[in-house]
N, C-alpha and C positions, 0 to 999 in steps of 0.2 A: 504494500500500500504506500501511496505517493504523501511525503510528509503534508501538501498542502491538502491532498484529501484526508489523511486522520488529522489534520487540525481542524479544518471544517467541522467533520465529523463531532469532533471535543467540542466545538464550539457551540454545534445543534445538541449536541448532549445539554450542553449548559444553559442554554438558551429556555429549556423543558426544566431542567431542574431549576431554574429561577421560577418562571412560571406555576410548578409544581408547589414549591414553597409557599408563594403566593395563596394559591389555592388553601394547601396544610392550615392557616394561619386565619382562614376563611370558615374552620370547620369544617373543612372535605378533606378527605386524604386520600382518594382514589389514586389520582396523577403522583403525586407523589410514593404511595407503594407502588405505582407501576414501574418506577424506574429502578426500584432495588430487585436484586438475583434473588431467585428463588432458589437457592442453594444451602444445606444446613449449614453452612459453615461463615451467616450474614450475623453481624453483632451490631446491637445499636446498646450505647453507652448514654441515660440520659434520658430524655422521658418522661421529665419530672423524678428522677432517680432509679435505681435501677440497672439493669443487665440483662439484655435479654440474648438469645441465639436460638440461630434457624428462622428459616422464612416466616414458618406458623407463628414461632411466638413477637417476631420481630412485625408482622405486620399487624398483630392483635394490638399489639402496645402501642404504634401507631393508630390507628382507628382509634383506643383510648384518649391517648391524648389530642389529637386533632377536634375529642368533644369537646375536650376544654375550652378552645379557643372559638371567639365570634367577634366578627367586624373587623378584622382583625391585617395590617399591613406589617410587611416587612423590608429590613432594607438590609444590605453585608458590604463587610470592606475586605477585600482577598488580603491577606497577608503573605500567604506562599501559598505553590503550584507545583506541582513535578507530573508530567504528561508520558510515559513512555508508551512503547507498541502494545502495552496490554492490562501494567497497571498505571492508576496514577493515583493523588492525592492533592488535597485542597485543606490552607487552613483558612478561619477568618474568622471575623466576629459578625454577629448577627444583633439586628434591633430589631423588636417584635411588641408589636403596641396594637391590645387587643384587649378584650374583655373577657378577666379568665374566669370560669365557671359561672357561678349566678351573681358573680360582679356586673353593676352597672357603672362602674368608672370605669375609664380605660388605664392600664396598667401597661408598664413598658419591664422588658425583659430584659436585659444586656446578654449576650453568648460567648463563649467564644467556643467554635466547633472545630472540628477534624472531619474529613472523609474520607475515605479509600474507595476506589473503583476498580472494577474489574472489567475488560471489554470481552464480550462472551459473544455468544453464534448470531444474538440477535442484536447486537452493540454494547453501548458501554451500560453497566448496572453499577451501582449501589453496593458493595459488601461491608463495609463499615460507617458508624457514626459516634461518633461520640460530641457531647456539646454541656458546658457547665457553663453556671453563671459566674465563677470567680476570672470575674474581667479585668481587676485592679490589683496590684500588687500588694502582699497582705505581708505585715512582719513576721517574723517568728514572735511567740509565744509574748 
């Protein structure tokens, strides 16, 4: 594969996973479990807390929490990238300003996330995430 075609490719990948997010953050989570692998060996780190593994429990916990949120935007700032032929990874922080559970204020979330991908038979998927709110540098003890 020609580098300007798997860059493209990463890019329509990206392009959906923004979108997807969007969506998540909407209280839908369709679009976005669509793009993670259906493979047991997918870990989401985060979730309102927790560990999950394997498609089954990784898109239940998903569904979960995508109820939480409603009305809900978001926006991220790439921090690092690494692209190669099959995997790659993404860090950044993420802002999520939504109405969580039977909240009528809007509340804003700070992230900072990880992801890992895998490009599989049908493109690029999802096999990791991990995302915690400790955005700011915390002392020791």
């Amino acid at each position: 594969m020609s580098s300007d075609l798997a860059n493209s490719e990463w890019m329509a990948f990206i392009a959906k996973l923004e979108a997807a997010e969007e969506e998540f953050v909407q209280g839908r989570p369709a679009a976005f479990q669509a793009l993670w692998s259906h493979a047991d060996d997918v870990t989401l780190c985060g979730g309102f807390g927790g560990v999950e593994r394997g498609w089954q429990n990784v898109t239940a916990r998903l569904s979960w929490v995508s109820t939480k949120y409603s009305n809900g935007s978001r926006t991220r700032e790439e921090i690092s990238r690494m692209v190669g032929a099959d995997l790659a990874y993404l860090v950044q922080t993420e802002i999520i300003r939504s109405q969580v559970g039977s909240q009528s204020a809007v509340s804003t979330q700070a992230l900072r996330a990880t992801m890992v991908f895998r490009r599989e038979p049908d493109g690029w998927r999802i096999v990791h995430r991990h995302a915690d709110l400790q955005m700011s540098t915390q002392p020791p003890g």
